[in-house]
Structures are given as structure tokens and as C-alpha cells.
C-alpha positions as CSV (number, residue, x, y, z in Angstrom):
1,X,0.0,0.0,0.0
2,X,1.2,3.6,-0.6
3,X,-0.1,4.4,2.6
4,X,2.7,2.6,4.2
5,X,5.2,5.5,3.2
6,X,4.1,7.3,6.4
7,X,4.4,4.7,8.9
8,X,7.9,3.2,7.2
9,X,9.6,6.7,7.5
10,X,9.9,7.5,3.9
11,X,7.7,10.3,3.8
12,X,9.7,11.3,7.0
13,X,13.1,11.4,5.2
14,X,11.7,13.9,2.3
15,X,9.9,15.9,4.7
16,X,11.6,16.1,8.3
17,X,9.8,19.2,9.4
18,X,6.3,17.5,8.2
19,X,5.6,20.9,7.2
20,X,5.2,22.6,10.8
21,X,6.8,25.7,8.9
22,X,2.7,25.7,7.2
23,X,1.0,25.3,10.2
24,X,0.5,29.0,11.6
25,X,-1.0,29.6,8.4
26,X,-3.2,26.9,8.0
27,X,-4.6,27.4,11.4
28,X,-5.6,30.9,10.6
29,X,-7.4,29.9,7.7
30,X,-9.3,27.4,10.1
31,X,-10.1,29.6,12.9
32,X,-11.7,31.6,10.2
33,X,-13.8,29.4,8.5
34,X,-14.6,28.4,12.8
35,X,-15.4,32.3,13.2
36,X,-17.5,33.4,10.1
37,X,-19.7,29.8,10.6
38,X,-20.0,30.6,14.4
39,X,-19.3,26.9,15.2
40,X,-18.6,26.2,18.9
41,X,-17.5,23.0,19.7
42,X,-16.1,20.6,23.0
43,X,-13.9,18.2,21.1
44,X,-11.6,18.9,18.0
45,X,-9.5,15.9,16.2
46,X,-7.3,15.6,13.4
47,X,-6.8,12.8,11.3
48,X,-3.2,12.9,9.7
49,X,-2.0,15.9,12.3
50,X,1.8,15.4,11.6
51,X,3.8,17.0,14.2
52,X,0.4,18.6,15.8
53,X,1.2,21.9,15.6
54,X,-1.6,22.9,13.6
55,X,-4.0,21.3,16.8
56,X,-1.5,23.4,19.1
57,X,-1.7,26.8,17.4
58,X,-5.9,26.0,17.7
59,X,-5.3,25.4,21.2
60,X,-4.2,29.0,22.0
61,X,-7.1,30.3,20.1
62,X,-10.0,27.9,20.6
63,X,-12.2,28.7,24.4
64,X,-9.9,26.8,27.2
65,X,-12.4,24.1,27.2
66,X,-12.1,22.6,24.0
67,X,-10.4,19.3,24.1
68,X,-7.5,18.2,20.8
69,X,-6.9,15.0,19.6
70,X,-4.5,14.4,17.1
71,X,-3.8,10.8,15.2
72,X,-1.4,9.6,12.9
73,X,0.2,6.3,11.3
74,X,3.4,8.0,11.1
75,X,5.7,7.2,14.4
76,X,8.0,9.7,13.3
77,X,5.5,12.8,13.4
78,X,4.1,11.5,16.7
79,X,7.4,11.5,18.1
80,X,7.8,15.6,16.9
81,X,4.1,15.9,18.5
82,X,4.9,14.6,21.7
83,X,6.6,18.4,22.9
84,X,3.5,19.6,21.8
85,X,1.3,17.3,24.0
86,X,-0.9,19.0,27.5
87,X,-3.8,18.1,29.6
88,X,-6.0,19.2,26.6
89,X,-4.1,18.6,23.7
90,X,-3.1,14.4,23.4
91,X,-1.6,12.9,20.3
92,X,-1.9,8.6,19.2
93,X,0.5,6.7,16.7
94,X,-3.1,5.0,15.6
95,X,-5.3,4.6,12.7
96,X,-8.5,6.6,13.6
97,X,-11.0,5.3,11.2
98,X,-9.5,1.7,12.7
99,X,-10.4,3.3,16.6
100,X,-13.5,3.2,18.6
101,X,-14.1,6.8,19.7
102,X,-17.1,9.1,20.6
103,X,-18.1,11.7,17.3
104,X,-16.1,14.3,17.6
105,X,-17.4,17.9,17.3
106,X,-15.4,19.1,14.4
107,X,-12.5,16.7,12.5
108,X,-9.9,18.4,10.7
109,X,-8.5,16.6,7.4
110,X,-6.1,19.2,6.7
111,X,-3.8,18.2,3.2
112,X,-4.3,14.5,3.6
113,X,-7.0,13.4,0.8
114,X,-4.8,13.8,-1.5
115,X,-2.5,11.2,0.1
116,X,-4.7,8.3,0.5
117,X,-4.8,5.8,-2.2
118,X,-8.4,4.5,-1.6
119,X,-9.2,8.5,-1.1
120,X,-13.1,8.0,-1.7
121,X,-13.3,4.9,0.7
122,X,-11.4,6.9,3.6
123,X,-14.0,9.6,3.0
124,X,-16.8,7.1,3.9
125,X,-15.1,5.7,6.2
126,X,-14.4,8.9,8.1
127,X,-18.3,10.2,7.5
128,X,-19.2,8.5,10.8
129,X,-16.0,10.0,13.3
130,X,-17.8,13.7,13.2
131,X,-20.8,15.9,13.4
132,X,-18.5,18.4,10.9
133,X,-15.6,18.5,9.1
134,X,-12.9,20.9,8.0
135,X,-11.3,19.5,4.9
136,X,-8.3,21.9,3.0
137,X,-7.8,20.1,-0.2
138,X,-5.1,21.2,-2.7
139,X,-5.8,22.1,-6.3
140,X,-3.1,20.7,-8.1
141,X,-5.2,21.2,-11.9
142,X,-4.9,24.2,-13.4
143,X,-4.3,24.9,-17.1
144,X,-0.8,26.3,-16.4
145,X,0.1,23.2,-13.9
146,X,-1.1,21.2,-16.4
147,X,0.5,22.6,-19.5
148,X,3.9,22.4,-17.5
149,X,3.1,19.0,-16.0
150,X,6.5,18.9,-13.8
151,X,4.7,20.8,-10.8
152,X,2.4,18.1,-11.1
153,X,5.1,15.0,-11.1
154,X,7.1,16.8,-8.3
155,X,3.5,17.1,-6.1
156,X,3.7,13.4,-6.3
157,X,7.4,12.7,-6.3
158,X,8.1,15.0,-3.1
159,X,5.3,15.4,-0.9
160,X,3.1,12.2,-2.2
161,X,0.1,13.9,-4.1
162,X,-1.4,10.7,-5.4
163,X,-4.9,12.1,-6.5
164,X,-5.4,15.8,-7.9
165,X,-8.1,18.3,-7.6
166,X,-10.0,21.1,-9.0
167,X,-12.4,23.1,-6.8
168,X,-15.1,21.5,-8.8
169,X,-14.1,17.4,-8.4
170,X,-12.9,18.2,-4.6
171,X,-16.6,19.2,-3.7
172,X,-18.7,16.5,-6.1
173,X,-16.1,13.7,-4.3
174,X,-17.2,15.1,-1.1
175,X,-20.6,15.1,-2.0
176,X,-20.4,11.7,-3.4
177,X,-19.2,10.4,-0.2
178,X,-22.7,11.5,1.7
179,X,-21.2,14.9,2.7
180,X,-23.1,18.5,3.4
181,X,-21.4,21.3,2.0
182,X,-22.0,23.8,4.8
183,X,-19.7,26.4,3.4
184,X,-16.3,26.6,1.4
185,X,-13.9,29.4,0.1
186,X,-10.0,29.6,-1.4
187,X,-7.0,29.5,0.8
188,X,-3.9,31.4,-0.9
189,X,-1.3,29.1,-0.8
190,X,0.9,30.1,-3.6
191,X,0.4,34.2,-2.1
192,X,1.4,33.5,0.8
193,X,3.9,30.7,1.0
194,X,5.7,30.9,-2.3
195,X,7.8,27.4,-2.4
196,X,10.2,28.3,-5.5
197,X,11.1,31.5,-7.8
198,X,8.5,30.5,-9.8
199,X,6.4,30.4,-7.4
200,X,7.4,34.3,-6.4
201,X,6.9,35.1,-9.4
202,X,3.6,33.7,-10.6
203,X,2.1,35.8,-7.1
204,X,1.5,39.2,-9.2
205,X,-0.4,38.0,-12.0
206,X,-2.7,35.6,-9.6
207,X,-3.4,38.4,-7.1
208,X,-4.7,40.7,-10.4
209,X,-6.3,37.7,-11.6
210,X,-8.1,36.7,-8.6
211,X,-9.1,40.3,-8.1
212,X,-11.0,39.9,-11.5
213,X,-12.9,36.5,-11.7
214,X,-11.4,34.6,-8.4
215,X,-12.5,30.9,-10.2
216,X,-11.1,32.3,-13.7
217,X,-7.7,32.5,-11.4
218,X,-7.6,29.4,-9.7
219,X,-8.6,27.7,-12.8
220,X,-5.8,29.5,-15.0
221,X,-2.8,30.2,-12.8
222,X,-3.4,27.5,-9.8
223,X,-1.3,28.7,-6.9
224,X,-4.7,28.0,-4.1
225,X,-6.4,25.2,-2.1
226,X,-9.7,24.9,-0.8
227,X,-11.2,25.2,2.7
228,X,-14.6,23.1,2.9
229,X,-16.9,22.8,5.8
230,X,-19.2,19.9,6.0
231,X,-21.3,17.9,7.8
């Protein structure tokens, strides 16, 4: 199974940091999409957390009774979690969809779809772990990703992109796996964490883009992922 990179170490070895550098970032997106829903919750879990820190910087913002769980296959990014670990905020070296637990108020599946070989059978899978979900999805198609087709290869090569999305297939597969679309919107990725000169450079011409037809952009020029709330 491809799956098994994560819990061998490979993925650990091309990604050491598992990408706590991202997290700040991605937890203000969340903590938005929390704020303009007004969701209030007692439990929060994520399924693929890496080295938690994306569960920690929620911590700091989330009311002081809100409980974090944090589950992974990967022994290597539970081992970086464990510094991160408090009364509130635990982390398990476990499958979750494989665990008895109580639903969770909100699960986060933050940049994981897109790893998981049998991607529509996880989704089902995990339908029944949650009353709502925060999924951030990459999109990976876009005419100019595309047309070069190395970003693509290099997705999969480095960071193990297996499966890749537009806005529009992201939200049908959610859809087909029995999920509510409660709300959804773009994340700037490629604006605000450039990964390459090319990637610097490609941020004027999306920004102007954006600012004229925002789906014309992402479809065009790539360079965003997508936030989706569901239940």
C-alpha cells in the first residue's frame, strides 16, 4: 500500500519538518472558516496531524475548554508531537478510522486526501467520526500546472500527491461520499507561502487575476487550495 510510506519513514526522510513551517497559516485559515460559521464546539480531532502543531496553534485560540486529539500512522511525526502534548491537547500513533471513539465535534482533514490511495473509501469511512468537518484540499489542476506537468510529477514525487483536484471534483467527491457542503472558500497558498522563484513570481499575476474573476484565477494560474466545511 502507498499508505505505508508514512508509517515506514519514507515520507519522513523527504519531509523532516512534516511541514510545521505551514502550520500557523493553516490554522488561521481554520479559525476563520470556525469564526464566520459561528461553530462552537467541546472536542476537535485531526486525522493525519503530523507533528500537531496545527492542533496546538488552535489550542491557543479555541475557548480553554475545548479538548484536541491528534492521530497519525506516522511514528516519526508523533514522536515531533509529543513536545507539543498537554492536559487538553493528546496525540496517538493510531489509525483513527480503525479506533473506537465518541463523534467528535469538528474533525480536521487538513492536506491529507490527496495522500490516501483508496481517497473516496477513507471519506466514507471517516463520515461516521464527526458531526463536521474541515477539509483543506489542494488544487493541483490548473491549465498552467497542467501545460507544465513537472509541478504536477514533483507534487507526487516530493510530498506524495497521489490524486489531484480542481475546486469543482474536490466538492462533487465530497458530495459523493454522503457529505453537506455547509460552506467553502479559497485558501492562498501560492500568495502567501511561495515554495520556488516561480512560485514568487507567478504571485502578481494571480493576485490581479483573482481580483477579477477569483474561479477564472484558480482555474488558469493554480497557486490555491480549498477550505470546505461539511457535515
Amino acid at each position: 500500500m502507498r499508505d505505508s510510506i508514512y508509517a515506514t519513514g519514507e515520507y519522513a526522510r523527504k519531509s523532516p519538518t512534516y511541514h510545521v513551517e505551514d502550520s500557523a497559516w493553516k490554522a488561521v485559515q481554520i479559525l476563520r472558516m470556525i469564526r464566520r460559521h459561528g461553530l462552537t464546539m467541546e472536542s476537535v480531532a485531526e486525522i493525519g496531524c503530523g507533528a500537531g502543531e496545527i492542533l496546538r496553534e488552535l489550542q491557543r485560540q479555541l475557548p480553554v475548554d475545548v479538548v484536541f486529539y491528534g492521530y497519525d500512522i506516522s511514528p516519526q511525526a508523533i514522536a515531533l508531537s509529543k513536545a507539543r502534548a498537554n492536559e487538553r491537547l493528546t496525540f496517538f500513533c493510531e489509525d483513527l478510522l480503525s479506533k473506537a471513539t465518541e463523534q467528535f465535534d469538528l474533525l480536521l482533514c487538513i492536506d491529507v486526501v490527496e495522500h490516501v490511495e483508496d481517497y473516496m473509501g477513507f471519506l466514507r469511512r471517516m463520515r461516521a467520526k464527526a458531526s463536521r468537518f474541515i477539509f483543506h484540499i489542494p488544487l493541483d489542476l490548473s491549465v498552467q500546472m497542467v501545460l507544465r506537468c513537472r509541478p504536477i510529477l514533483r507534487a507526487r514525487e516530493e510530498v506524495g500527491h497521489l490524486h489531484y483536484f480542481m475546486k469543482e471534483t474536490a466538492l462533487a467527491t465530497l458530495r459523493s461520499c454522503d457529505y453537506q457542503i455547509l460552506g467553502w472558500e479559497y485558501t492562498p497558498s501560492g500568495l502567501d507561502q511561495p515554495k520556488s522563484l516561480e512560485a514568487r513570481l507567478m504571485k502578481a499575476p494571480r493576485r490581479v487575476l483573482f481580483a477579477a474573476s477569483r474561479d477564472l484565477a484558480v482555474r488558469l494560474l493554480g497557486g490555491y487550495s480549498l477550505l470546505v466545511l461539511a457535515q
